[in-house]
N, C-alpha and C positions, 0 to 999 in steps of 0.2 A: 504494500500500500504506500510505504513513502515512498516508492520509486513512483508512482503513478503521480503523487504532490509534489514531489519536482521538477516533474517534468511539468505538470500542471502551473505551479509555482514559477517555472523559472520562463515559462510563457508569459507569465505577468511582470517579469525585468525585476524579479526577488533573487536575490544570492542566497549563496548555500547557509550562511550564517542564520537568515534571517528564516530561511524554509527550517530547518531544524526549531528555531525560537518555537514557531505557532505550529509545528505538527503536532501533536499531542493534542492540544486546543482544538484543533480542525479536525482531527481523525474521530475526536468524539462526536461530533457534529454530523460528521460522514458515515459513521457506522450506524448510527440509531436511524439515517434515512436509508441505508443498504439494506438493514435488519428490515424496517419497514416496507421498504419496494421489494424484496425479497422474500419475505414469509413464508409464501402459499409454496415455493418453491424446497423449504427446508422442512424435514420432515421433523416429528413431534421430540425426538431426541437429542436433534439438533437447535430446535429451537430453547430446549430447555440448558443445551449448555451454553449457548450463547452470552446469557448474563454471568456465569461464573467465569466464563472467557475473559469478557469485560470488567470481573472482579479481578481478576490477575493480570489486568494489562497486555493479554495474549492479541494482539491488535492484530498483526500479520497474521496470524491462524485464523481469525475470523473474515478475515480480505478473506483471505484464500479459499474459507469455506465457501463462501456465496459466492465466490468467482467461479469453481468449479459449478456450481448447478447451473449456469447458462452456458451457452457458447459463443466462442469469439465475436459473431457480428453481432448477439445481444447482447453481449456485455459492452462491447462499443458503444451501441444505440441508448444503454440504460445510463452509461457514464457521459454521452453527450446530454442526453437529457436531462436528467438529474442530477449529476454530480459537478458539473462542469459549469452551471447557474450558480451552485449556493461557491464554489471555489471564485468567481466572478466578485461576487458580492463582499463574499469576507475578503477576499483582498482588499477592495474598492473600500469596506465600511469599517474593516476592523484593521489590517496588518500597516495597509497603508498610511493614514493618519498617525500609528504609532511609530511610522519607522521616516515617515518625513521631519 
């Protein structure tokens, strides 16, 4: 998942210094709307370990698990349409203002 916010990040003329700073900040952000648009897709054992993933900080296991339930071109389509807006915005309303 931070490979995907830097590259996402560094589209928006953010250095590595500053993508490290608000990962964390953003990956919570980003996982509760995956978990969300993702649901119906995870089955009932996965959806239960999801929050204790999230209690351990397992951030890239949980990328990983709902990455694998779609395929390439829907995971494209899902990350241009939802992910790629709210990565927009917190740049624009949250990283920006703090790092100018």
């Amino acid at each position: 998942m931070k490979e995907l916010f830097k590259k996402m990040f560094a589209e928006q003329g953010l250095d590595e210094d500053t993508i490290n700073k608000f990962y964390l900040e953003f990956a919570s952000i980003v996982l509760v709307t995956l978990v969300g648009i993702s649901k119906d897709k995870l089955n009932a054992t996965e959806v239960a370990q999801v929050p204790k993933m999230i209690e351990n900080k397992k951030i890239e296991d949980i990328f990983n698990l709902i990455q694998s339930k779609y395929s390439p071109e829907e995971w494209q389509k899902m990350i241009t349409e939802h992910i790629t807006p709210i990565c927009e915005s917190y740049v624009e309303e949250v990283v920006l203002p703090v790092t100018v």
